[in-house]
VOBA-1610 file (N, C-alpha, C; in pm, whole numbers, padded with zeros to 5 digits, always signed):
BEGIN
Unk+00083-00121+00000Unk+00000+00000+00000Unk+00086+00126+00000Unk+00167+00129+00088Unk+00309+00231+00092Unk+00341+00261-00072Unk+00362+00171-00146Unk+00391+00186-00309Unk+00314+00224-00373Unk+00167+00200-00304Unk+00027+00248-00410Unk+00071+00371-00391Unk+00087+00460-00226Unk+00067+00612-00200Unk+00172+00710-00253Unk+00287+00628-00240Unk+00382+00700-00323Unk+00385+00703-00510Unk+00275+00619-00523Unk+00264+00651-00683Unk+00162+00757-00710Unk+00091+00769-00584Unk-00054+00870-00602Unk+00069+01003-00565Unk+00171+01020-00500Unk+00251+01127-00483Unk+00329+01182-00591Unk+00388+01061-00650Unk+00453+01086-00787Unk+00335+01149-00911Unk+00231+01124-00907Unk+00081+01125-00956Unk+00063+01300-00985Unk+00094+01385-00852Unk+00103+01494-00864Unk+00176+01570-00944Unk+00268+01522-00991Unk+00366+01601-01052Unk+00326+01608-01204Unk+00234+01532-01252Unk+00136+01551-01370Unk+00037+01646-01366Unk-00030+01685-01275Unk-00139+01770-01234Unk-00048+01904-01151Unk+00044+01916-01189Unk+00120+02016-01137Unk+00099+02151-01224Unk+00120+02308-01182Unk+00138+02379-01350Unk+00278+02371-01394Unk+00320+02319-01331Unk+00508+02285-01328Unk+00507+02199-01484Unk+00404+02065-01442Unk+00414+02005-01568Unk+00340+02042-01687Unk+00268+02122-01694Unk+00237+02162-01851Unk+00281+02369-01858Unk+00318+02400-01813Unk+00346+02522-01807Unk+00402+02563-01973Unk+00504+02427-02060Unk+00496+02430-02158Unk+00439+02402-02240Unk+00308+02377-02251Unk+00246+02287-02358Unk+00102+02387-02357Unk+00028+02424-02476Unk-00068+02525-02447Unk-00136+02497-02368Unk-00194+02612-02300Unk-00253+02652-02169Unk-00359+02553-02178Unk-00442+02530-02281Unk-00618+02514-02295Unk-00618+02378-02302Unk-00475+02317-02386Unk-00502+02164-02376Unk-00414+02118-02236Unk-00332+02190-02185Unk-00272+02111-02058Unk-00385+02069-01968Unk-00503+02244-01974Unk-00609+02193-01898Unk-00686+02112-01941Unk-00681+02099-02024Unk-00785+01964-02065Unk-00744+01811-01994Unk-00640+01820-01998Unk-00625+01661-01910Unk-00590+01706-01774Unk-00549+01793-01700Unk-00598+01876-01571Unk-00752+01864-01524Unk-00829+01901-01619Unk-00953+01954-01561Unk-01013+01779-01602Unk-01021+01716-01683Unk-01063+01568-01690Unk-01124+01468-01617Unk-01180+01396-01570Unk-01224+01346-01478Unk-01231+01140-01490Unk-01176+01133-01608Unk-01145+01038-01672Unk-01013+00928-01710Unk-00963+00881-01582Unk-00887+00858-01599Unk-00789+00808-01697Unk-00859+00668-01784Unk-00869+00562-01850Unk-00836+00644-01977Unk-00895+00794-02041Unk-00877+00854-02158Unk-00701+00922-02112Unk-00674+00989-02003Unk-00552+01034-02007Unk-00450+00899-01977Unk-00475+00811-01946Unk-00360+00708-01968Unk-00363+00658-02123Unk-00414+00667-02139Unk-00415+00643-02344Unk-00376+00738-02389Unk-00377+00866-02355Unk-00360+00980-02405Unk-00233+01026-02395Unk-00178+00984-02275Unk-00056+01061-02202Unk+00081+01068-02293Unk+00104+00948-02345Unk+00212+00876-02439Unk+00253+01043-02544Unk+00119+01044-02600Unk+00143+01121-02659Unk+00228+01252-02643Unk+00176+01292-02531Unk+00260+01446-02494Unk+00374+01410-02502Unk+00473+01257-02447Unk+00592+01226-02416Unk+00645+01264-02527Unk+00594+01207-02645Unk+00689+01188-02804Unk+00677+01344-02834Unk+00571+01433-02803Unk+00575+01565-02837Unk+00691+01629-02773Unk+00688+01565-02665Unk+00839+01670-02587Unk+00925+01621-02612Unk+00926+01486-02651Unk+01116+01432-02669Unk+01128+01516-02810Unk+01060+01554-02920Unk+01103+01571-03068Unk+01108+01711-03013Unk+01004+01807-02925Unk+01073+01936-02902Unk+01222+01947-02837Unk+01250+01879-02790Unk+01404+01869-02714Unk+01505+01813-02824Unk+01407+01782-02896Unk+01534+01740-02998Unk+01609+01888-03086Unk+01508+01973-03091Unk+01517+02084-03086Unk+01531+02171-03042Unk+01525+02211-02946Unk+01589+02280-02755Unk+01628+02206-02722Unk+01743+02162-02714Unk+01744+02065-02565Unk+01839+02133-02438Unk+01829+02303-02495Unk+01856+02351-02373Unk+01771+02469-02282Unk+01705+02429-02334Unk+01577+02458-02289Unk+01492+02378-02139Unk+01523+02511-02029Unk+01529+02449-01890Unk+01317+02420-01860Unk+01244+02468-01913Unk+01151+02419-01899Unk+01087+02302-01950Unk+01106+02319-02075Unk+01108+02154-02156Unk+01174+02078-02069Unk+01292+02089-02052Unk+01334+01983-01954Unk+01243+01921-01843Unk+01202+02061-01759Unk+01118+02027-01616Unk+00977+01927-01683Unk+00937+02006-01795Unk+00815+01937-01816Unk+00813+01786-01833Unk+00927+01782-01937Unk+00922+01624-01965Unk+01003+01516-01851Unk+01061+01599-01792Unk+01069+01496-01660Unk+00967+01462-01569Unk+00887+01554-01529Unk+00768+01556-01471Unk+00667+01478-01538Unk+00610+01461-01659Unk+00525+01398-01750Unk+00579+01215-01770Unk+00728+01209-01770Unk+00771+01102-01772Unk+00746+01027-01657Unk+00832+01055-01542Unk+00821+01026-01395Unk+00689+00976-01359Unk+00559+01077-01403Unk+00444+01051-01353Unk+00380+00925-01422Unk+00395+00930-01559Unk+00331+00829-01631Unk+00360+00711-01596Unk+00507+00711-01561Unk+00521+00586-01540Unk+00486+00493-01381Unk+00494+00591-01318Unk+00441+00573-01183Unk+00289+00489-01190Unk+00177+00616-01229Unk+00056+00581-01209Unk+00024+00473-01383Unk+00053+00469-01435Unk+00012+00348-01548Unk+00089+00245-01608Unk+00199+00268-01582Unk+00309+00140-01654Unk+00303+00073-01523Unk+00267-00054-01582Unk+00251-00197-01472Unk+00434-00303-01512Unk+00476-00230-01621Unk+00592-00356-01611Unk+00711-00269-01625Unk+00782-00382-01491Unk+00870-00277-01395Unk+00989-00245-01529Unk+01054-00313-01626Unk+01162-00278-01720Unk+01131-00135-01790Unk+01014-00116-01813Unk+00966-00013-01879Unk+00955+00139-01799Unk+00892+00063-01695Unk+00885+00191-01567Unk+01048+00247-01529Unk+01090+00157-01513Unk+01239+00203-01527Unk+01291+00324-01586Unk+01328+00255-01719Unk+01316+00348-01817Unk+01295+00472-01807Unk+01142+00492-01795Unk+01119+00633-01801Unk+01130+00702-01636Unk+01150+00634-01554Unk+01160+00727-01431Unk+01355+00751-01436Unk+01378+00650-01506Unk+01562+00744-01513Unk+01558+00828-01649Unk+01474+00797-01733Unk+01424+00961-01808Unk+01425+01024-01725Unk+01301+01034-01652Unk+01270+01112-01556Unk+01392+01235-01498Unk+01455+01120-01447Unk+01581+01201-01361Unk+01740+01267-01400Unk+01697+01207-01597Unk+01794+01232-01646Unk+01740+01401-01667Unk+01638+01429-01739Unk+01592+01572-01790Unk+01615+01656-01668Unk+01583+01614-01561Unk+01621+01700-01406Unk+01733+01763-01385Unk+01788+01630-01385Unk+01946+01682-01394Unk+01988+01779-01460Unk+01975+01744-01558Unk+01987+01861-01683Unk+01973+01994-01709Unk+01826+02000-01641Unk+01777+02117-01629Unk+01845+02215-01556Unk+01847+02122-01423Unk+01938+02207-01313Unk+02110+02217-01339Unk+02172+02112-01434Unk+02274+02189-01490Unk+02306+02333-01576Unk+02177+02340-01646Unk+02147+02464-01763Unk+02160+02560-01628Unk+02063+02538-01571Unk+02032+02613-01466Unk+02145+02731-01378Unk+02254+02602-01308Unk+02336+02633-01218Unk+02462+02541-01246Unk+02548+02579-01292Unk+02682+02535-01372Unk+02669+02407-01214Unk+02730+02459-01133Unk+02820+02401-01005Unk+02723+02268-00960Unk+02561+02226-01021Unk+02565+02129-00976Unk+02548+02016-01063Unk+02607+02043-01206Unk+02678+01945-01312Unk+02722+01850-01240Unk+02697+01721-01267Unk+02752+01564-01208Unk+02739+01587-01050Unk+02637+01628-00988Unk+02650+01615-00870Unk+02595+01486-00779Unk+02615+01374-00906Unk+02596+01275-00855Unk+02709+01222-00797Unk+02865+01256-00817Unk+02948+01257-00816Unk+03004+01299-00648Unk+02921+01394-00623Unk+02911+01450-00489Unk+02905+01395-00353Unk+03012+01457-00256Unk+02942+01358-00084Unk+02830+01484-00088Unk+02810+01440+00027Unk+02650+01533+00150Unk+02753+01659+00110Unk+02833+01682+00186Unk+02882+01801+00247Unk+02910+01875+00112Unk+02972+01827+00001Unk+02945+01907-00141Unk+02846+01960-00164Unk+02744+01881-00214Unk+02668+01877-00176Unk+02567+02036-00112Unk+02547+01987-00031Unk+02496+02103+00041Unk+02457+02237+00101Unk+02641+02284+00021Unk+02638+02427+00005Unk+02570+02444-00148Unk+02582+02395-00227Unk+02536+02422-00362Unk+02370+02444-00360Unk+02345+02362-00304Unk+02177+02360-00262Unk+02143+02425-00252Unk+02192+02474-00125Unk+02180+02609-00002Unk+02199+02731-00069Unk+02278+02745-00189Unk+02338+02846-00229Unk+02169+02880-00345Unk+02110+02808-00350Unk+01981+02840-00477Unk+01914+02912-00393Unk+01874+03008-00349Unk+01814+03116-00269Unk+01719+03220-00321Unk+01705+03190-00475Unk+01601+03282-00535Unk+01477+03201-00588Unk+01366+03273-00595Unk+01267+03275-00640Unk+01285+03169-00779Unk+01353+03197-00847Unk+01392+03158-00978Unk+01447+02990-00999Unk+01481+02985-00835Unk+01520+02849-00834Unk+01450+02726-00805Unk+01345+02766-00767Unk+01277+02633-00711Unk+01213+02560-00829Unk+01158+02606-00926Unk+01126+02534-01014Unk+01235+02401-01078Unk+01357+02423-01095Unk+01424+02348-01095Unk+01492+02232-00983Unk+01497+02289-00854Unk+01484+02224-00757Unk+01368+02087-00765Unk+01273+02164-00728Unk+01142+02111-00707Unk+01155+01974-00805Unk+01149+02024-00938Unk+01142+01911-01064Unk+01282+01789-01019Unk+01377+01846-01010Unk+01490+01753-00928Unk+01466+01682-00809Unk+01417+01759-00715Unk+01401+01686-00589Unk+01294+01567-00632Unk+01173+01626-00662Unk+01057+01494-00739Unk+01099+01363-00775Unk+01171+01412-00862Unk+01202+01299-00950Unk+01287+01197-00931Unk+01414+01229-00804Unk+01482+01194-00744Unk+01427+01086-00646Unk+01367+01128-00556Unk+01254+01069-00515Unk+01221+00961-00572Unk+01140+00965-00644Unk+01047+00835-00772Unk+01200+00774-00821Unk+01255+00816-00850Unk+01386+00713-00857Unk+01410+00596-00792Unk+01431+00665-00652Unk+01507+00592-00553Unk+01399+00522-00488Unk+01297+00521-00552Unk+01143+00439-00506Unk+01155+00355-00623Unk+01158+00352-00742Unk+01178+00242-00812Unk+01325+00199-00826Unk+01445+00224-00771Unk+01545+00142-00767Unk+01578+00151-00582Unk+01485+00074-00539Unk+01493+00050-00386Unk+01568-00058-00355Unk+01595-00155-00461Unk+01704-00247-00428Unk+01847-00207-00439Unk+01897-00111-00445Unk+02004-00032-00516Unk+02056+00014-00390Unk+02145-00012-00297Unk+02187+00061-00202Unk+02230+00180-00256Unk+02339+00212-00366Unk+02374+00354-00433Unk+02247+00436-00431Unk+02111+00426-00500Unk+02023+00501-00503Unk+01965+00538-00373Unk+01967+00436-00299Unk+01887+00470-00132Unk+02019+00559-00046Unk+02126+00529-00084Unk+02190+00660-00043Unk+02169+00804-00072Unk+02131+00797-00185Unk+02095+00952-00157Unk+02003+01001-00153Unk+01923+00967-00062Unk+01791+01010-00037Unk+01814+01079+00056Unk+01924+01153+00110Unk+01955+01229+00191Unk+01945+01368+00124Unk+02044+01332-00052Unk+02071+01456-00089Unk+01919+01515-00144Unk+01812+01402-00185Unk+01712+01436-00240Unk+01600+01507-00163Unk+01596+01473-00001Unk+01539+01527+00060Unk+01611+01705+00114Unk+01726+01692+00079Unk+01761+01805+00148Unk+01719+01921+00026Unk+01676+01858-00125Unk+01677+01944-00249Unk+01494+01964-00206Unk+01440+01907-00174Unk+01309+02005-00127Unk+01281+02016+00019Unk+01336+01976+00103Unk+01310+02122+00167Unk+01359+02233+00130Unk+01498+02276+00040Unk+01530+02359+00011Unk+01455+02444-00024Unk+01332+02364-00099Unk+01224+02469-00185Unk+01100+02479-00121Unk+01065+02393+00005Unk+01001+02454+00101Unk+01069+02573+00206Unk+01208+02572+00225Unk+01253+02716+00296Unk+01236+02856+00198Unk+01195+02792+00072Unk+01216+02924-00018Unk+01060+02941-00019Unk+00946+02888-00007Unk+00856+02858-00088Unk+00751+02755-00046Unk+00728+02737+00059Unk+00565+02629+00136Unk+00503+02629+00089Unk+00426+02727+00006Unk+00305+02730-00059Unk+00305+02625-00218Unk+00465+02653-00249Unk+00490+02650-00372Unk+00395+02483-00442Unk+00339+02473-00548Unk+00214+02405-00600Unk+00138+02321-00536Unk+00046+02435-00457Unk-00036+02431-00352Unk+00037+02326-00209Unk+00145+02365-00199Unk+00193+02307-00089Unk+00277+02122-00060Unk+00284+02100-00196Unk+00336+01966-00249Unk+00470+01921-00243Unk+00533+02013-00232Unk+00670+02026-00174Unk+00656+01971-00024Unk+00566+01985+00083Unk+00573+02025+00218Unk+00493+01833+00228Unk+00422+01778+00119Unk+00340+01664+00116Unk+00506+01545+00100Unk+00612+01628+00038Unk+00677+01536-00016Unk+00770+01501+00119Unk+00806+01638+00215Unk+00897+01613+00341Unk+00781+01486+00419Unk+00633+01507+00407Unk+00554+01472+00487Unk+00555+01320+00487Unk+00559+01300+00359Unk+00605+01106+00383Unk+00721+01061+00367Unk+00836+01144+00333Unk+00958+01077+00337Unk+00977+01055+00501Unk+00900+01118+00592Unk+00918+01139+00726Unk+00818+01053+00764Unk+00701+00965+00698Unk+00607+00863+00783Unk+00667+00756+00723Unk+00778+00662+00676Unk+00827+00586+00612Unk+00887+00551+00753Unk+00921+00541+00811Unk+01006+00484+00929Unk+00940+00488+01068Unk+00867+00366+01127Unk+00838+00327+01279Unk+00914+00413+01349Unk+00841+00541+01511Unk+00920+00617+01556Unk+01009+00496+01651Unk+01027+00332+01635Unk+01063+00258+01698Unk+01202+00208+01618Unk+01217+00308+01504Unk+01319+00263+01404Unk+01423+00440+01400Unk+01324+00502+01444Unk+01431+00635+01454Unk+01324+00712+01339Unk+01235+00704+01350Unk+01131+00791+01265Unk+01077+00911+01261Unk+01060+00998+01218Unk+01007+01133+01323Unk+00859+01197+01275Unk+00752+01117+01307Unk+00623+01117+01248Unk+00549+01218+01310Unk+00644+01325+01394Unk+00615+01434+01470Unk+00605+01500+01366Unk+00688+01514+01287Unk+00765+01599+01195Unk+00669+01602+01020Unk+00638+01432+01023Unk+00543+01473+00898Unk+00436+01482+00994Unk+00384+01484+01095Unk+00208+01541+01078Unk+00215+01686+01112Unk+00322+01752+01154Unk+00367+01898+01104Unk+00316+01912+00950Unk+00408+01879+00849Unk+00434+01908+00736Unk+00286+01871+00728Unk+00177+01763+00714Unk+00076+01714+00666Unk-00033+01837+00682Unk+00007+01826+00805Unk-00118+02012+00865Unk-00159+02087+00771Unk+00028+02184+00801Unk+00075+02265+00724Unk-00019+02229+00573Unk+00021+02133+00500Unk-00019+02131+00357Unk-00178+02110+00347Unk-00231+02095+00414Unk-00403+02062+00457Unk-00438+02210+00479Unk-00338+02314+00532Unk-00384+02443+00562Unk-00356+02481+00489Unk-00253+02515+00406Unk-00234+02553+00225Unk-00346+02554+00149Unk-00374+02387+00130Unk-00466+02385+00004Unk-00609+02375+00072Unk-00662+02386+00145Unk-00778+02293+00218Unk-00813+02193+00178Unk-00940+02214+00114Unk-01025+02100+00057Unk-00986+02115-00083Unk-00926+02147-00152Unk-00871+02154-00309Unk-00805+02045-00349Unk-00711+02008-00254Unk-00598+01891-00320Unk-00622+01816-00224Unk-00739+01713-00267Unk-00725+01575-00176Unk-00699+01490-00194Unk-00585+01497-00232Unk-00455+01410-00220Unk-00409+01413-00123Unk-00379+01525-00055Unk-00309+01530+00085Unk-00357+01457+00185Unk-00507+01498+00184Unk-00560+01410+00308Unk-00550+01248+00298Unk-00577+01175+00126Unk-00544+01079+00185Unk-00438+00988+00204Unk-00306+01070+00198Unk-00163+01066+00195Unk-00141+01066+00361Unk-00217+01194+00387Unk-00218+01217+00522Unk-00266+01026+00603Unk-00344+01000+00607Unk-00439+00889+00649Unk-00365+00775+00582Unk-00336+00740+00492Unk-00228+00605+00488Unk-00119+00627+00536Unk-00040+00718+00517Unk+00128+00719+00585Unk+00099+00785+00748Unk+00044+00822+00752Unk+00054+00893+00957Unk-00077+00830+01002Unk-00151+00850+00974Unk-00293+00775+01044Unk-00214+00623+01046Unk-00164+00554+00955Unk-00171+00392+00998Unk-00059+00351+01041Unk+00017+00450+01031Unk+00167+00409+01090Unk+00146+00472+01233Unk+00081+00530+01290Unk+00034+00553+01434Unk-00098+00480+01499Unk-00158+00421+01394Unk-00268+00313+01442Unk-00409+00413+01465Unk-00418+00550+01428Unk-00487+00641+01442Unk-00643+00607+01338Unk-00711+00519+01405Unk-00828+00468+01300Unk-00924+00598+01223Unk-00968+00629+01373Unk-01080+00758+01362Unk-00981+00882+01270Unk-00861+00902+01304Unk-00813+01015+01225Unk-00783+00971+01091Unk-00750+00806+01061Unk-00769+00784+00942Unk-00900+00801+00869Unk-01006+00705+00918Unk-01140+00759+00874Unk-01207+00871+00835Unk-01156+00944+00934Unk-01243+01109+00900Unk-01192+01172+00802Unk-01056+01155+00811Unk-00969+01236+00716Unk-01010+01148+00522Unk-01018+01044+00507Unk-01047+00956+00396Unk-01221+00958+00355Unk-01325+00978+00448Unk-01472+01028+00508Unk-01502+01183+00404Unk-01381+01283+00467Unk-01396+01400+00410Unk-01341+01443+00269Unk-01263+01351+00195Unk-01221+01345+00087Unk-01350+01309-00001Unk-01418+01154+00033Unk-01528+01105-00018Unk-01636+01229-00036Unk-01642+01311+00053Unk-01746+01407+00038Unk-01724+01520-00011Unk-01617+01575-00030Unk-01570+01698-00092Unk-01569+01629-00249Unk-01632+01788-00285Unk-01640+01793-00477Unk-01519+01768-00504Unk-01475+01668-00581Unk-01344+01640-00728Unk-01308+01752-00792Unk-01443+01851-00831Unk-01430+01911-00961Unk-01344+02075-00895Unk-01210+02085-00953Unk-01143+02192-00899Unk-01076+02205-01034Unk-01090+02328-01079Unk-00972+02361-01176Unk-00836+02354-01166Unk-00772+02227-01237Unk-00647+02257-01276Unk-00633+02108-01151Unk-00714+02040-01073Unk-00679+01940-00957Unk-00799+01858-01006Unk-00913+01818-01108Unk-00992+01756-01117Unk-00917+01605-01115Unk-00840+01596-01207Unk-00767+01480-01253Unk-00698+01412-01119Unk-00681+01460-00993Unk-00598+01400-00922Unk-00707+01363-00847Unk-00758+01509-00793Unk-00875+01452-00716Unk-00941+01334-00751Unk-01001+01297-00849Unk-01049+01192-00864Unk-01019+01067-00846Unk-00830+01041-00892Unk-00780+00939-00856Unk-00777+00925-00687Unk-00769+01035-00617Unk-00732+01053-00506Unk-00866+01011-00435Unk-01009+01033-00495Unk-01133+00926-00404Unk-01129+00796-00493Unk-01084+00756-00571Unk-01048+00635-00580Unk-00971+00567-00466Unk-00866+00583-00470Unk-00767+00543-00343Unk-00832+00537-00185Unk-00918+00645-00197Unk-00969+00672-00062Unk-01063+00556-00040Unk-01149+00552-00136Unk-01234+00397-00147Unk-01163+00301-00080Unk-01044+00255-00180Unk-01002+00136-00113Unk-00917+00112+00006Unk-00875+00248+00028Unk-00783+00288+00169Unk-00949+00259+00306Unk-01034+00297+00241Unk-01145+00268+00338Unk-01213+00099+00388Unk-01208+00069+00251Unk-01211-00035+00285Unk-01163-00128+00342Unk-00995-00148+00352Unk-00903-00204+00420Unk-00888-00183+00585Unk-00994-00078+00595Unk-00962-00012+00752Unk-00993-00085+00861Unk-01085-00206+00834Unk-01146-00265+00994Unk-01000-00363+01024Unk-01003-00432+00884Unk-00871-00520+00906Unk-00762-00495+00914Unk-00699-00332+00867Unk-00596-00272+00887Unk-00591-00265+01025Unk-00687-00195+01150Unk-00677-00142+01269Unk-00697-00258+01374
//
């Protein structure tokens, strides 16, 4: 279930304006505003081949980049069922990131190459407005990486550097797409029993926080909130209510229809599992 929620997390970064910011306004919203899942997974492919042949043509071009990492990452998360393929495109994914944030900022070229402590001033050093978009798209994707190469000790190492690349862009920026940044500290932090060194203090901070951002708009959060902190604290009723109030809040939000919807999907079956979960 942990793998379902983190694909509904990766999920966001499609319904982001991060990810169509390049692609015209009227059709990004069209699979934004959608309510249909089944047509944008048939559909999705398409945008991919549109952005790889625009990059074939820019390919230094730092938004194209963000987009098609973001569009990649996600697709493959929420609809590719076979793992060789998913692959694939989530180290797409993290290749265009990279990239971007090289165009971006010379100094963090190959910073895979990097310890922590390299590392870290470079991060630290992105301090404008201007930067988080590239951050953000990096930190994401990084993430969904190191979630599909979890057998990889190299990749689960740096989930240090990946978490430290958004909070970066939550110290710049909490609000920043409707508070999704602050959803992403929120479960890298319910992933670990506080009996393992966990600090689930810390995401139902962040979970709040992002519940007070967006309210009832992005319910996704809540039921992110309610599988990773409600069940990893055994919290039934706060799971329930919180998964209860998703079911009842309208889907239909401009520019969040598409998630929302997947997001009372999930809630369905996150509900259902609950007598035997608790």
């Amino acid at each position: 279930m942990k793998v379902r929620s983190l694909i509904l997390l990766s999920f966001l970064l499609v319904t982001s304006g991060c990810a169509v910011r390049t692609i015209p306004e009227n059709l990004g919203y069209g699979v934004l505003n959608s309510n249909d899942l089944k047509t944008v997974e048939a559909g999705l492919p398409a945008y991919l081949l549109i952005l790889d042949g625009l990059l074939e043509n820019y390919p230094e071009s730092e938004n194209l980049l963000q987009t098609a990492s973001s569009l990649n990452g996600a697709y493959a998360s929420v609809f590719v069922t076979d793992e060789d393929q998913r692959k694939i495109l989530v180290n797409k994914s993290l290749a265009y990131a990279q990239k971007s944030l090289c165009l971006h900022k010379e100094k963090t070229c190959g910073f895979s190459t990097l310890t922590f402590d390299e590392f870290e001033p470079i991060v630290k050093s992105m301090s404008k407005p201007k930067d988080i978009a590239p951050l953000y798209t990096l930190g994401s994707a990084w993430v969904s990486y190191i979630q599909e190469n979890s057998d990889d000790w190299n990749a689960i190492a740096d989930l240090a550097k990946a978490q430290l690349v958004i909070e970066q862009v939550v110290s710049l920026n909490e609000s920043y797409e409707n508070g999704q940044a602050l959803l992403y500290l929120a479960v890298l932090n319910s992933l670990v029993p506080p009996s393992l060194g966990g600090q689930p203090e810390v995401a139902k901070m962040h979970f709040d926080k992002a519940v007070e951002i967006a309210g009832d708009s992005n319910l996704a959060i809540k039921v992110m909130y309610a599988q990773f902190y409600a069940r990893l604290m055994f919290e039934q009723e706060l799971h329930d209510k919180l998964l209860n109030e998703v079911l009842e809040s309208d889907p239909e939000i401009h520019g969040l229809t598409l998630q929302n919807v997947y997001a009372q999907n999930l809630a369905v079956e996150l509900l259902a599992e609950s007598p035997d979960y608790f």
